[in-house]
C-alpha positions in Angstrom: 15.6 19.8 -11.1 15.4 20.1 -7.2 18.4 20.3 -5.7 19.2 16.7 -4.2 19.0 16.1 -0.3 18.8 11.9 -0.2 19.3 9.2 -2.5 17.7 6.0 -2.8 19.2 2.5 -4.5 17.7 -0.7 -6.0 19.9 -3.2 -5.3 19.9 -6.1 -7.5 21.3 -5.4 -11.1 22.0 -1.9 -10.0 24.5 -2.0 -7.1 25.0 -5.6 -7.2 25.2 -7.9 -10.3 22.7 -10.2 -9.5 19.8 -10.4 -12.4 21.7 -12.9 -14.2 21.2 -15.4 -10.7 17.8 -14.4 -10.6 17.6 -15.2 -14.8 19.2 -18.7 -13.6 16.8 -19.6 -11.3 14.0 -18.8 -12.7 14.8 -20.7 -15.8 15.8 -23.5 -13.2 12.7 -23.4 -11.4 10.7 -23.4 -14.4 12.0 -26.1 -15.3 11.4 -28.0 -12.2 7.6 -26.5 -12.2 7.5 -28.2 -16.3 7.0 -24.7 -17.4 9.6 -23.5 -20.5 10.3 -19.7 -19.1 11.5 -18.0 -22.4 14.1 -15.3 -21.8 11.8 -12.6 -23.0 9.4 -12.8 -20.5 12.1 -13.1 -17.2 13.3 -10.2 -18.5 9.9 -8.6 -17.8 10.2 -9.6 -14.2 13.9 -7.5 -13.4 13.2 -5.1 -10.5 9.7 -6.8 -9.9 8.9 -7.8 -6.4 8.2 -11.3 -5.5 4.6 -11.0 -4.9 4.2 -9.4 -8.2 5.9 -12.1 -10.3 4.2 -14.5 -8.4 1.0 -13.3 -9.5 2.1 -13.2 -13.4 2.8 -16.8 -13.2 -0.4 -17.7 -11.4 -2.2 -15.7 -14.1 -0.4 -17.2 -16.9 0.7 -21.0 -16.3 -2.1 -21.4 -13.1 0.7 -22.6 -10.6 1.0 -21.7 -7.6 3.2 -18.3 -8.1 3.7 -18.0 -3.8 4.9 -21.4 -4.0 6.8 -21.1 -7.1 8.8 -17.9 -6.1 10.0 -19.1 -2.8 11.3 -21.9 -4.7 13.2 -19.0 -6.6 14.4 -16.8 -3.7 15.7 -20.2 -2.1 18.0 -21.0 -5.0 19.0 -17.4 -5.3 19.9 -16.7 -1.6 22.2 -20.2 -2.2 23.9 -19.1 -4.8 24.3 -15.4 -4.1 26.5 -16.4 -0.9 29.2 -17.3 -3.3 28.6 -15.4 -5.9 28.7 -12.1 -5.5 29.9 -8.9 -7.6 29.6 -5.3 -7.7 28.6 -3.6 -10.3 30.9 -0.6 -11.9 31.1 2.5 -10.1 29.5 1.5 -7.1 31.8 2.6 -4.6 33.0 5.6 -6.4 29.6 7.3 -6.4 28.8 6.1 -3.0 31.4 7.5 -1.5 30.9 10.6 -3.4 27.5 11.0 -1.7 29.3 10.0 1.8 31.5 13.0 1.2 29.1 15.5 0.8 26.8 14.2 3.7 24.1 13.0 1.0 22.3 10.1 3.0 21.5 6.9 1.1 18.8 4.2 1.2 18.2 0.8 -0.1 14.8 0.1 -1.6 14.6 -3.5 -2.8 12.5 -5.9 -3.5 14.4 -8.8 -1.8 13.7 -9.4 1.9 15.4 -7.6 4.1 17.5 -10.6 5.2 18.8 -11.2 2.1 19.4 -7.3 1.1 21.6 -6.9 4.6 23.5 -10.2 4.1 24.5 -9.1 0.4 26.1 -5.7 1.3 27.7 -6.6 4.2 29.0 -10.0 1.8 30.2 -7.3 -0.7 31.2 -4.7 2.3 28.9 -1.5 1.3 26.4 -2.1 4.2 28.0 1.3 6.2 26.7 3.2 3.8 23.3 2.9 4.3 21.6 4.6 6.6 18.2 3.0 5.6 17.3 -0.1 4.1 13.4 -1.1 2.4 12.0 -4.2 1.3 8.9 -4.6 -0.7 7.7 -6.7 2.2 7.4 -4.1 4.7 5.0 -2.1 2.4 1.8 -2.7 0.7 2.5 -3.1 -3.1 6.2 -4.1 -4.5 7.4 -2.2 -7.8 6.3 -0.8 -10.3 4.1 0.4 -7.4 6.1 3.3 -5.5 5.5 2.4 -2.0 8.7 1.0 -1.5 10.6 4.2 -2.1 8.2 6.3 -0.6 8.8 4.5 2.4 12.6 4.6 2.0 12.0 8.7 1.9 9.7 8.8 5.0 12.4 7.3 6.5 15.6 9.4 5.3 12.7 12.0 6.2 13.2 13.8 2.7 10.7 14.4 0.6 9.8 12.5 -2.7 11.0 15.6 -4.9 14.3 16.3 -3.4 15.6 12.2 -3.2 17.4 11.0 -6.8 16.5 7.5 -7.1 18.9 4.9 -9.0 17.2 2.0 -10.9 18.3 -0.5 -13.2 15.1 -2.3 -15.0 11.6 -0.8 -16.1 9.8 -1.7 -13.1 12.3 -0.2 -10.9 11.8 3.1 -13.2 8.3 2.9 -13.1 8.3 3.0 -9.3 10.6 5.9 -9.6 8.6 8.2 -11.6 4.9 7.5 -10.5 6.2 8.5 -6.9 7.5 11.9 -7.9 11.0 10.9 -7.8 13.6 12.1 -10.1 14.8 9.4 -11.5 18.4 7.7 -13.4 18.4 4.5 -14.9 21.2 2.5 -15.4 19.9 -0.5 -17.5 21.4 -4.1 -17.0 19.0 -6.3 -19.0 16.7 -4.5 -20.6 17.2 -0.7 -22.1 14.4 2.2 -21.7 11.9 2.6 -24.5 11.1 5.9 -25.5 7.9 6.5 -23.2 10.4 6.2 -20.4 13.4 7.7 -21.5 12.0 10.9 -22.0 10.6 11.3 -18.5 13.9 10.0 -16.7 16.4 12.2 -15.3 19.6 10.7 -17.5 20.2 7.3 -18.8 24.1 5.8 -18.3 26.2 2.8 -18.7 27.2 3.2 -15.2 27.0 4.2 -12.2 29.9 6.2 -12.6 29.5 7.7 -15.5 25.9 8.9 -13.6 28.5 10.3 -10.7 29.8 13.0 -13.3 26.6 14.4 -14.4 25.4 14.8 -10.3 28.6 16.2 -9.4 27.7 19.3 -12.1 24.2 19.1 -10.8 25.9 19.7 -7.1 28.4 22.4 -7.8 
């Protein structure tokens, strides 16, 4: 493996634990659409942008999937602002990277808004040096553009940036842009297609700290 110059972070599940609002609300929404949203197939959605979802549920249930996920992201943002909780290990291997002048990025596919309101709520917002929603690029994941946009901007390339990614759209997004890539799963685990190709699997974020650090030395 390249030796690491940048690293980029999903946010939601990953840094901040957050999939279970988004499980919530789109059960809720469902719901309110008349549509039963079976736990199975939200979990298929984790790490997916917006638009992408949004399609799915046009495709499957012919709703409007625009109007239906801006439905979602409105009961999210409300009850993210009081609800918010990081996930383990967060700030130990973020300020592990700070220490040895690693610079970080955010590549999410919430709207930028929302992504800079949540880490200042749960005070990591310093340090990123560069933040990336799937709005500002053409495709969300499991296309890659997102995090190739975060790289063009930390100005490393693909090959040399370590990218952090909870859910198998995330991870998909990781490896088809020629990132090396660790997944630490929150809802759903890696099948064996996957797991072979990533660069480590963990429970957290800081037991992912202690294999870098040996990568680093």
């Amino acid at each position: 493996m390249n030796r690491i110059h940048a690293a980029i972070f999903d946010l939601d599940g990953l840094l901040i634990d957050t999939q279970r609002i988004y499980q919530s609300a789109l059960e809720d929404t469902g719901k309110a659409y008349d549509i039963s949203l079976t736990r199975s197939l939200t979990d298929t959605f984790a790490g997916a942008s917006p638009d992408h979802i949004a399609s799915i549920m046009f495709s499957r249930f012919s709703i409007d999937g625009i109007a239906f996920m801006k439905d979602v992201m409105n009961a999210v943002i409300d009850r993210e602002a009081n609800d918010l909780v990081l996930k383990p290990g967060v700030k130990e291997i973020l300020s592990y990277f700070e220490s040895i002048s690693i610079p970080m990025a955010v590549a999410s596919g919430s709207p930028c808004s929302l992504i800079e309101r949540n880490l200042k709520l749960v005070d990591i917002d310093e340090y990123f040096s560069v933040i990336v929603s799937t709005q500002e690029v053409a495709h969300g994941k499991p296309s890659p553009d997102v995090f190739w946009e975060a790289a063009h901007r930390l100005q490393v390339e693909p090959k040399y940036c370590l990218v952090f990614e909870d859910a198998i759209n995330g991870v998909k997004a990781g490896l088809r842009g020629g990132f090396p890539t660790i997944m630490i799963p929150d809802l759903v685990q890696p099948d064996p297609e996957w797991k072979t190709s990533l660069y480590g699997v963990f429970d957290t974020l800081g037991q992912a700290m202690v294999k870098i650090k040996s990568m680093m030395e």
